[in-house]
PDB file of the backbone (N, CA, C, O) and the ligand in Angstrom, with CONECT records:
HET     ZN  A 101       1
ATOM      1  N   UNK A   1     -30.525  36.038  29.615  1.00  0.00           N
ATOM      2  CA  UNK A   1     -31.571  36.481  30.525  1.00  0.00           C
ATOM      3  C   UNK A   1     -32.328  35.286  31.081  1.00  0.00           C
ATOM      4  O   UNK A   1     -32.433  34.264  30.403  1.00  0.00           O
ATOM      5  N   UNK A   2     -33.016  35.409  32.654  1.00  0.00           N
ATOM      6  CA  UNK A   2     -33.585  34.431  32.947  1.00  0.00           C
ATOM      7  C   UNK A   2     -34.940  34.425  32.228  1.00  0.00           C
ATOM      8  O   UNK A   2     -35.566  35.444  31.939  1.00  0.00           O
ATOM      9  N   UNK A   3     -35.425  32.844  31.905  1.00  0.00           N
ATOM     10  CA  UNK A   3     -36.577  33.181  31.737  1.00  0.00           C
ATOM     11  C   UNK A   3     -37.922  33.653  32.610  1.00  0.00           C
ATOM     12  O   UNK A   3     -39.007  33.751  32.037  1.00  0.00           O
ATOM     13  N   UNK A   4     -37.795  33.902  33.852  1.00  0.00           N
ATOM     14  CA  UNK A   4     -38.459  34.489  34.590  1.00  0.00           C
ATOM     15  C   UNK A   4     -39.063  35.704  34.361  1.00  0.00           C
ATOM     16  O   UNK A   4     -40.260  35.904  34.569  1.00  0.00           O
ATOM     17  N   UNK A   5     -38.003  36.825  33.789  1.00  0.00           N
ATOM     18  CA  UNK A   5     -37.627  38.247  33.548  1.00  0.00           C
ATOM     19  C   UNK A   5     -39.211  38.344  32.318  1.00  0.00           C
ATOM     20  O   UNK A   5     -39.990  39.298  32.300  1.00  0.00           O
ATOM     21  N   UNK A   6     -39.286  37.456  31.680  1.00  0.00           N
ATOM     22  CA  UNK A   6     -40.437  37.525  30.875  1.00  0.00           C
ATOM     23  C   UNK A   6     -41.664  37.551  31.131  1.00  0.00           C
ATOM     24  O   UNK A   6     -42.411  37.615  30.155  1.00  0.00           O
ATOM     25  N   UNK A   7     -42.280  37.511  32.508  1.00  0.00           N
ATOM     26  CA  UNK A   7     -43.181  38.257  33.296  1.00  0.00           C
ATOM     27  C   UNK A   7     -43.287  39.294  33.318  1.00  0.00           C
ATOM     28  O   UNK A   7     -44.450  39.694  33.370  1.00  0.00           O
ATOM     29  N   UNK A   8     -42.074  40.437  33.292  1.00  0.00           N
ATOM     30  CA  UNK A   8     -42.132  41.660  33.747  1.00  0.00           C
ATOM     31  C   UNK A   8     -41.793  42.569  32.408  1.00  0.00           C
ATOM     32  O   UNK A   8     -41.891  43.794  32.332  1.00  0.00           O
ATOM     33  N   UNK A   9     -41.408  41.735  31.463  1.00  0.00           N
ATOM     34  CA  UNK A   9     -40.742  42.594  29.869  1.00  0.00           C
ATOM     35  C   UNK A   9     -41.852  42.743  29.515  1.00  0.00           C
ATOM     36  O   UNK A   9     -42.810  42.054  29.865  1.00  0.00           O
ATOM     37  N   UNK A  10     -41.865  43.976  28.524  1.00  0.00           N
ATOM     38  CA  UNK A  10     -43.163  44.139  27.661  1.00  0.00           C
ATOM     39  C   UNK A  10     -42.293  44.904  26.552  1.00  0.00           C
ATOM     40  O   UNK A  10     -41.075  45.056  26.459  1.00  0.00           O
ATOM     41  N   UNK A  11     -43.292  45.305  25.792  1.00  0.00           N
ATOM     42  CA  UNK A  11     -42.533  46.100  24.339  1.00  0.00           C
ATOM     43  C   UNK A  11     -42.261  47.736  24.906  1.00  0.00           C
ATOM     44  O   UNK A  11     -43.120  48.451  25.423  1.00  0.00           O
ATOM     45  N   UNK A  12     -41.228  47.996  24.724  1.00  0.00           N
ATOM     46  CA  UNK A  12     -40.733  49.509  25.372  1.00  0.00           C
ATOM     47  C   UNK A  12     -41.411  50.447  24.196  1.00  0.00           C
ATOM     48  O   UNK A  12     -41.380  51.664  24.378  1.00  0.00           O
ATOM     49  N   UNK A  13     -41.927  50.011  23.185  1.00  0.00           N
ATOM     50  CA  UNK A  13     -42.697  50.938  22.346  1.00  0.00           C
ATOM     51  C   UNK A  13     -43.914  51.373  22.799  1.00  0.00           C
ATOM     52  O   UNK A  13     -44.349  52.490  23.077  1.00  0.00           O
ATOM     53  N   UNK A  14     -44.575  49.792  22.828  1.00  0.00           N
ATOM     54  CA  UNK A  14     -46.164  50.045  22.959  1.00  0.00           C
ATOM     55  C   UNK A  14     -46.792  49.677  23.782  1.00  0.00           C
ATOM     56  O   UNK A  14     -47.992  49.898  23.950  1.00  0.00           O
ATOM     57  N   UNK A  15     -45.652  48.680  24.820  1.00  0.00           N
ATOM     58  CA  UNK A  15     -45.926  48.051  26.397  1.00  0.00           C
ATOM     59  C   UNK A  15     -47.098  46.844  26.040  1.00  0.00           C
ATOM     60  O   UNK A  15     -48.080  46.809  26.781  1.00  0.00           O
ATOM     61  N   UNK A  16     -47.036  46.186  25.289  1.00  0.00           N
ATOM     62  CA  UNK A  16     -48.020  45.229  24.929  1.00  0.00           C
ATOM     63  C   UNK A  16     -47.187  43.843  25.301  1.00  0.00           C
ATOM     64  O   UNK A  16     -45.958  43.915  25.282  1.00  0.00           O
ATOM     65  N   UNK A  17     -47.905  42.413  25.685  1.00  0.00           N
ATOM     66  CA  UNK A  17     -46.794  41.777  25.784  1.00  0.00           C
ATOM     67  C   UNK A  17     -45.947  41.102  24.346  1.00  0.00           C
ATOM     68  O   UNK A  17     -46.103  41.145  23.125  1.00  0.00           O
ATOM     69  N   UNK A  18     -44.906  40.428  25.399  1.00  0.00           N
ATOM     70  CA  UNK A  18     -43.966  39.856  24.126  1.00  0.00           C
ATOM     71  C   UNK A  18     -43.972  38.472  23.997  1.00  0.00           C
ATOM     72  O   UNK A  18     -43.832  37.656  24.908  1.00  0.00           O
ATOM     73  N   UNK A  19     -44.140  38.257  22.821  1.00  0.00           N
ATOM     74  CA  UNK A  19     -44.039  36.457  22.279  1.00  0.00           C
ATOM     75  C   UNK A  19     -42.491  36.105  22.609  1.00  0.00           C
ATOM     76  O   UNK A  19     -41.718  37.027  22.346  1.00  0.00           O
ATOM     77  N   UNK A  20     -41.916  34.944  23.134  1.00  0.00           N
ATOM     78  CA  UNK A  20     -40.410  34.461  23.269  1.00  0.00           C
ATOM     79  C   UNK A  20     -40.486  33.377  22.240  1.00  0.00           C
ATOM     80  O   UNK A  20     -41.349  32.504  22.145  1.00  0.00           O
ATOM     81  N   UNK A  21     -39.142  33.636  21.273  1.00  0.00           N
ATOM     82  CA  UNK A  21     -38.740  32.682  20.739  1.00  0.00           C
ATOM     83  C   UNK A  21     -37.503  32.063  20.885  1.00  0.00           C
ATOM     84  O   UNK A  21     -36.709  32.718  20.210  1.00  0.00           O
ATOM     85  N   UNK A  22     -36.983  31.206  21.382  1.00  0.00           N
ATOM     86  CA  UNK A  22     -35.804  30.563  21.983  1.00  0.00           C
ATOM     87  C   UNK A  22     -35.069  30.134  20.850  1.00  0.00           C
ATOM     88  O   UNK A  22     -35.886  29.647  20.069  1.00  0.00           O
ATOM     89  N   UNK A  23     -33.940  30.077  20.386  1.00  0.00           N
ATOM     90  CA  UNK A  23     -32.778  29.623  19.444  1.00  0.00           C
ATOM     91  C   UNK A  23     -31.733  28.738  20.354  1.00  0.00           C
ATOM     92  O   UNK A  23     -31.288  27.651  19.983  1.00  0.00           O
ATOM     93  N   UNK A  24     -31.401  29.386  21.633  1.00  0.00           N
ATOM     94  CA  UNK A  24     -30.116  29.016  22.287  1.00  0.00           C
ATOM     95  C   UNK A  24     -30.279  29.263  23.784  1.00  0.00           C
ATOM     96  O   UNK A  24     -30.057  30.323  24.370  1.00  0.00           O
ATOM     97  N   UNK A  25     -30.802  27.848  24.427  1.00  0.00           N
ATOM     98  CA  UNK A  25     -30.441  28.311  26.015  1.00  0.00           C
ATOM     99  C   UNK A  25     -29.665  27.510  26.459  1.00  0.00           C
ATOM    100  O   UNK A  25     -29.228  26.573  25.792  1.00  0.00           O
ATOM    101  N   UNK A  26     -29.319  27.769  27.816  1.00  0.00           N
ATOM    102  CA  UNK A  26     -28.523  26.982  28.791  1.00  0.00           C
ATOM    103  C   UNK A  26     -29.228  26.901  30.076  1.00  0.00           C
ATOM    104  O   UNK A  26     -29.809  27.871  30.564  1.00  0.00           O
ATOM    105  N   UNK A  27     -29.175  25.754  30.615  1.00  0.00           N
ATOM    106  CA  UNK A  27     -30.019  25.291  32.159  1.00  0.00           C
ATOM    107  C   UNK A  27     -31.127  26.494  32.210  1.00  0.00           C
ATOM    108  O   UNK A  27     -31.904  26.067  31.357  1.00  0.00           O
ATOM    109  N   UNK A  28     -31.560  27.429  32.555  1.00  0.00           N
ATOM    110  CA  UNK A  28     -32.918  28.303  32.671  1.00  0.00           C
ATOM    111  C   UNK A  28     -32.472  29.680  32.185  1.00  0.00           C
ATOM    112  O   UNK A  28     -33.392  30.484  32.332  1.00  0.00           O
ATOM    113  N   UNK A  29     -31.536  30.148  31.733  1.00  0.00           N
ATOM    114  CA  UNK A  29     -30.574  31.192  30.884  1.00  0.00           C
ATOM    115  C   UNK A  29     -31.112  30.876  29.456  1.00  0.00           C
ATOM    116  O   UNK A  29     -31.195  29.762  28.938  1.00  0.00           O
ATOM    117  N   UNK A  30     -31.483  32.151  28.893  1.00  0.00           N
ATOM    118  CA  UNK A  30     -31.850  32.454  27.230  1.00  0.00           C
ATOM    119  C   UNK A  30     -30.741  33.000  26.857  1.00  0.00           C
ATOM    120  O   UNK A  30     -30.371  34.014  27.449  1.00  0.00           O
ATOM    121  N   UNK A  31     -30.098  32.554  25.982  1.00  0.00           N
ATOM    122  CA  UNK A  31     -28.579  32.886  25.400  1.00  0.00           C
ATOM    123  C   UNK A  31     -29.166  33.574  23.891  1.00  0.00           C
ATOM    124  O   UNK A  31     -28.634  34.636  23.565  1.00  0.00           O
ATOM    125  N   UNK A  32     -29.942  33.162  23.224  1.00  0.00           N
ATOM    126  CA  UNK A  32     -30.188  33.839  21.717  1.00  0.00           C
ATOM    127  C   UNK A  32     -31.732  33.509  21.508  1.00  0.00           C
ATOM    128  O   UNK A  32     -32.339  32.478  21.799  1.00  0.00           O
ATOM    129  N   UNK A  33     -32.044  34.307  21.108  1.00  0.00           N
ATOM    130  CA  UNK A  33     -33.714  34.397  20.814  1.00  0.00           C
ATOM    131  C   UNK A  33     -33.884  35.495  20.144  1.00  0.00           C
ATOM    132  O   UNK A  33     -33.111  36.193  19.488  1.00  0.00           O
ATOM    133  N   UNK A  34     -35.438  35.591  20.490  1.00  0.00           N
ATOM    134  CA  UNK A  34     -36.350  36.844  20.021  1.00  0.00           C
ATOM    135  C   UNK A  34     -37.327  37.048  20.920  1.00  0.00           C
ATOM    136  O   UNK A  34     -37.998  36.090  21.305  1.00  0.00           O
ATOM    137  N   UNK A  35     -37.581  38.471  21.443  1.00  0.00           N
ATOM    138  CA  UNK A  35     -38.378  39.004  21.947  1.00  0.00           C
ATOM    139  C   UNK A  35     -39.857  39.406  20.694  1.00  0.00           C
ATOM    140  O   UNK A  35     -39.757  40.348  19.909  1.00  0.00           O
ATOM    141  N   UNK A  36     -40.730  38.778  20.731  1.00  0.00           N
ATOM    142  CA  UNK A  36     -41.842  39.431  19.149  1.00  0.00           C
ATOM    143  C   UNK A  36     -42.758  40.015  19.825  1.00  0.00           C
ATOM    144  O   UNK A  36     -43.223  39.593  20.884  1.00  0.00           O
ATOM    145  N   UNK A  37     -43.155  41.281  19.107  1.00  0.00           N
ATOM    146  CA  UNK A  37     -44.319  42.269  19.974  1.00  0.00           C
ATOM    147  C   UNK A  37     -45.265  42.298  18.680  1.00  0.00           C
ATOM    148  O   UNK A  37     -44.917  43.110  17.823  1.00  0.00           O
ATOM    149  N   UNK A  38     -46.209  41.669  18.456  1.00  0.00           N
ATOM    150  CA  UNK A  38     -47.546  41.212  17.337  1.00  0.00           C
ATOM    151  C   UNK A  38     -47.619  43.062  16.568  1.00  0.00           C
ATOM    152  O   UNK A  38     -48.026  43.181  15.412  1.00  0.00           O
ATOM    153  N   UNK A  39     -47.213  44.243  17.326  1.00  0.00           N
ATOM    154  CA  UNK A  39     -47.464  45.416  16.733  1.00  0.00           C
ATOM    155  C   UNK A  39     -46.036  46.099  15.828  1.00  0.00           C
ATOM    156  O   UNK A  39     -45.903  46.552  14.692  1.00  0.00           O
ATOM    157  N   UNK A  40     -45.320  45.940  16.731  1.00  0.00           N
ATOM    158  CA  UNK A  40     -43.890  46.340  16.823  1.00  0.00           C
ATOM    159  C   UNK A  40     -42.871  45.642  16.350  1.00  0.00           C
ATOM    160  O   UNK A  40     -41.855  46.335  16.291  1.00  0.00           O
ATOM    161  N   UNK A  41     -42.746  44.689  16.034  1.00  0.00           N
ATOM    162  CA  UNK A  41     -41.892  43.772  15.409  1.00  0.00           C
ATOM    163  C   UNK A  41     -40.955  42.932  16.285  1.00  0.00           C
ATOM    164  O   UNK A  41     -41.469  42.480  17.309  1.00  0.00           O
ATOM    165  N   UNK A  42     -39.413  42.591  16.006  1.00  0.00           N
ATOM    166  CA  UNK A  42     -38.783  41.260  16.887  1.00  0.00           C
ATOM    167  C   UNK A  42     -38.080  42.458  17.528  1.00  0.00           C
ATOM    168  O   UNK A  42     -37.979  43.637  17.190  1.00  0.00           O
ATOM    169  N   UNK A  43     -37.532  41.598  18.795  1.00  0.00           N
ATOM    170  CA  UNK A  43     -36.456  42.328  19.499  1.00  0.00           C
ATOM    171  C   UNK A  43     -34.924  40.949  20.184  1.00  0.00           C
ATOM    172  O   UNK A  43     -34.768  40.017  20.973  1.00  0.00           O
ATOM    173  N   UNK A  44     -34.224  41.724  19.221  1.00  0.00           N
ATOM    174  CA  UNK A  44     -32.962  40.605  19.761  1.00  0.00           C
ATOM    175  C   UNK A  44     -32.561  40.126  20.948  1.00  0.00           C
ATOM    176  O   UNK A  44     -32.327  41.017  21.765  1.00  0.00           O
ATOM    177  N   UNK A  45     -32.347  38.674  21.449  1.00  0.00           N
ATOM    178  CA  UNK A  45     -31.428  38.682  22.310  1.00  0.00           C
ATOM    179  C   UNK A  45     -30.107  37.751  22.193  1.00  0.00           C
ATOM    180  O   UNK A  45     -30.027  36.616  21.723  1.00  0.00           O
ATOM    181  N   UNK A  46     -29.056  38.594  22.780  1.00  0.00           N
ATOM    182  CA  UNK A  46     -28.229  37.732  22.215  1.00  0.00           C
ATOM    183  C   UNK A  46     -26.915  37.854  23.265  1.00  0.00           C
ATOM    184  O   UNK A  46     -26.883  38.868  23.964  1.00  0.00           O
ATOM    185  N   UNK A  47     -25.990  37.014  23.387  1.00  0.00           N
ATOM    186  CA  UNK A  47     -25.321  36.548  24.586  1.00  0.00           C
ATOM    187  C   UNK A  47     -26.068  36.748  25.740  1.00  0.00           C
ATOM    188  O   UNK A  47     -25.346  36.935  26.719  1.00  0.00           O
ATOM    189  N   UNK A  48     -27.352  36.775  25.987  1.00  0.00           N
ATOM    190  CA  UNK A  48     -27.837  36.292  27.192  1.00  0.00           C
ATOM    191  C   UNK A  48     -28.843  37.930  27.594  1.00  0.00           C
ATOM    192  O   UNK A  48     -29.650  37.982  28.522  1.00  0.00           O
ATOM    193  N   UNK A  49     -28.455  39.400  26.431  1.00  0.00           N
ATOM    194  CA  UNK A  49     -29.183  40.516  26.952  1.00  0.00           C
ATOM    195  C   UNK A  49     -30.322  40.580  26.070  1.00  0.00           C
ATOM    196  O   UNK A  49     -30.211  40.102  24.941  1.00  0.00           O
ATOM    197  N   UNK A  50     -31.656  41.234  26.530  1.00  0.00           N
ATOM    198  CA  UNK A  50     -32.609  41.178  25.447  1.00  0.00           C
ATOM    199  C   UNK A  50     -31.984  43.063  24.937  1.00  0.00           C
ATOM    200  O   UNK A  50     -31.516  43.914  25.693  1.00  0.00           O
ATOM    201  N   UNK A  51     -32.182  43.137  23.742  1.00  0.00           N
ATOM    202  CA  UNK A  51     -31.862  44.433  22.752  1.00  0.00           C
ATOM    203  C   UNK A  51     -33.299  45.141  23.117  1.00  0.00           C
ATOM    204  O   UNK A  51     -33.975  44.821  22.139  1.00  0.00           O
ATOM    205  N   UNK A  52     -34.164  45.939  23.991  1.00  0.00           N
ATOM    206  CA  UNK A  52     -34.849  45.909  23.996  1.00  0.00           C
ATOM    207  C   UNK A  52     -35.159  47.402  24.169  1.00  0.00           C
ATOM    208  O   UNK A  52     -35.722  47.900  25.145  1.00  0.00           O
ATOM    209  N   UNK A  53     -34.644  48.139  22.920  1.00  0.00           N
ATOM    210  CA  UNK A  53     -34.759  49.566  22.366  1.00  0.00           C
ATOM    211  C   UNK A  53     -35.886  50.232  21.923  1.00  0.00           C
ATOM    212  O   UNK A  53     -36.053  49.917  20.745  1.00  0.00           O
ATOM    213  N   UNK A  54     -36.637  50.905  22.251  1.00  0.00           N
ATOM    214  CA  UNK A  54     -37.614  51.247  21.351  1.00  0.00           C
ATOM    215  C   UNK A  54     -37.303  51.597  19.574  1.00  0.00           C
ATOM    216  O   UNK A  54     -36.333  52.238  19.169  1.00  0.00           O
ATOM    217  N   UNK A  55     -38.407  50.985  18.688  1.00  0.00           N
ATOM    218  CA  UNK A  55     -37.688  51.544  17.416  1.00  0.00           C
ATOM    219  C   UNK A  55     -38.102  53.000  17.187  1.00  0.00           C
ATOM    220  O   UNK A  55     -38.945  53.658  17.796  1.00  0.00           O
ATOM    221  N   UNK A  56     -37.221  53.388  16.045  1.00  0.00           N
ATOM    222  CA  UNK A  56     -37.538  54.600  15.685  1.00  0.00           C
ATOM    223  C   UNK A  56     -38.958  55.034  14.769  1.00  0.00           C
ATOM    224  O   UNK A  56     -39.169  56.211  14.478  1.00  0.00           O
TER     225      UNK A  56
HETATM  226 ZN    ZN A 101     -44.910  46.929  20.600  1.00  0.00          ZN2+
END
């Protein structure tokens, strides 16, 4: 995902914003991270999509 896109993401639970934690990018592409919502917990990303499911 670009990092741009992180302007407009929020937590699909509680719509609060999200902390980025980077593991793996390429030129302005997030390849592996974490999406963290301070209420809601982490949200994966990984080959480049954020997992960004509400939990149950
Ligand atoms: Zn949340």
């Amino acid at each position: 995902m670009k990092k741009e896109l992180m302007e407009i993401l929020c937590c699909p639970t509680c719509k609060s914003d999200l902390e980025l934690k980077i593991e793996k990018e390429e030129k302005n592409e997030i390849i592996e991270g974490k999406l963290i919502c301070k209420k809601c917990g982490e949200y994966r990303i990984e080959e480049g999509i954020p997992n960004l499911l509400p939990k149950e």
